[in-house]
C-alpha positions in Angstrom: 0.0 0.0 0.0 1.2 3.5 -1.1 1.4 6.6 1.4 -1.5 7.8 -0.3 -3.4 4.9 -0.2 -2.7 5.0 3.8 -3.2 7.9 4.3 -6.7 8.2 2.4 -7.6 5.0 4.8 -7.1 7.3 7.5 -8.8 9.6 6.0 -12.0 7.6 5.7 -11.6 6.2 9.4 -11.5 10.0 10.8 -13.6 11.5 8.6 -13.7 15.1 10.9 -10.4 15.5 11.5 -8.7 18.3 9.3 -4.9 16.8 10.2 -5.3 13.6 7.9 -6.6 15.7 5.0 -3.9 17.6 5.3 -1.4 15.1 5.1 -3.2 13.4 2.0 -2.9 17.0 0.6 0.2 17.2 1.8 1.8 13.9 -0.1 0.0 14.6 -3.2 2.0 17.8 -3.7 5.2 16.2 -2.5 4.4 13.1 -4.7 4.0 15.9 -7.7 0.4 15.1 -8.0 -0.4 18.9 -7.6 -4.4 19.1 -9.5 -4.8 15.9 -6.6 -2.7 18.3 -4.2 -4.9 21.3 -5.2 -8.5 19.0 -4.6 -7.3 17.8 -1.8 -6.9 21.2 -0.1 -10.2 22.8 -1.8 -11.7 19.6 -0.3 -9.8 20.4 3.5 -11.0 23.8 3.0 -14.5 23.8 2.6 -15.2 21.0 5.1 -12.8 23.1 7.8 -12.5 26.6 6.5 -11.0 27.4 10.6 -7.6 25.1 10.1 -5.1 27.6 9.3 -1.9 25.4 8.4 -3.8 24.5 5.4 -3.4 27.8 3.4 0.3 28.4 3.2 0.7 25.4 1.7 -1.9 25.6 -0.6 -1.0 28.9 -1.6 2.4 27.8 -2.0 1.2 24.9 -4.6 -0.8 27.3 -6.6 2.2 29.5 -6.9 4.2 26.8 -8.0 1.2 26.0 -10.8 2.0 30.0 -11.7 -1.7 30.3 -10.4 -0.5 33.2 -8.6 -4.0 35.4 -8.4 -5.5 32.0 -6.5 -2.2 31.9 -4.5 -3.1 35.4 -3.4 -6.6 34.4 -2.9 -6.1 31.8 -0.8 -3.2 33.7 1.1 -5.7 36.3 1.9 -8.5 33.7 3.4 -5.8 32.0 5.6 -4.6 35.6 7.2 -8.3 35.9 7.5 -8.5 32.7 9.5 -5.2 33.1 11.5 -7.2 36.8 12.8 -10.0 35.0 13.5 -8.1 31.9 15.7 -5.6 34.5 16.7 -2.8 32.1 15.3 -0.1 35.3 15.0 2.9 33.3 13.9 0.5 31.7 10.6 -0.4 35.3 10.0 2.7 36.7 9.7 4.2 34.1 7.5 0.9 33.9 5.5 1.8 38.0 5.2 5.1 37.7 4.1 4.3 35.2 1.4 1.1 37.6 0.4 4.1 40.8 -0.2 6.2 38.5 -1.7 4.3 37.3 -4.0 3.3 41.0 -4.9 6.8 42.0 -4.8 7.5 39.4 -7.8 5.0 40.6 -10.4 
């Protein structure tokens, strides 16, 4: 069984918990599978709009696909999330990536 595979298993057995979706998210992008990646974390999103590691590295995968205005996007809904949960570390990277990524074009 492939990391994906086991981690999708997980997924199914803990079907409210953000952290394994993440990971399956996760793998897909390092696996290079990034339109999987990219559902994955559209998929994290909308069923748990609140977990804030999510968007960095989401944002960072569209960036990557030179999908930079849905980079931006999704930057801007994760510093939106980190306010809400008062997660100030998150929001300051997720701001730093948001200028960067404005400083590039």
């Amino acid at each position: 069984m492939s990391r994906v595979e086991a981690i999708r298993k997980i997924v199914e057995q803990s079907p409210n918990d953000p952290f394994p979706r993440y990971g399956l998210a996760m793998e897909l992008k390092n696996t290079g599978a990034h339109d999987d990646a990219h559902a994955a974390f559209e998929d994290l999103e909308r069923r748990h709009p609140g977990y804030v590691p999510q968007f960095l590295m989401h944002a960072n995968l569209l960036a990557a696909m030179t999908r930079v205005p849905d980079a931006r996007a999704c930057l801007e809904r994760g510093i939106a999330a980190a306010q809400k949960t008062g997660n100030q570390h998150a929001l300051g990277e997720m701001q730093q990536a948001l200028d960067q990524l404005s400083a590039d074009d």
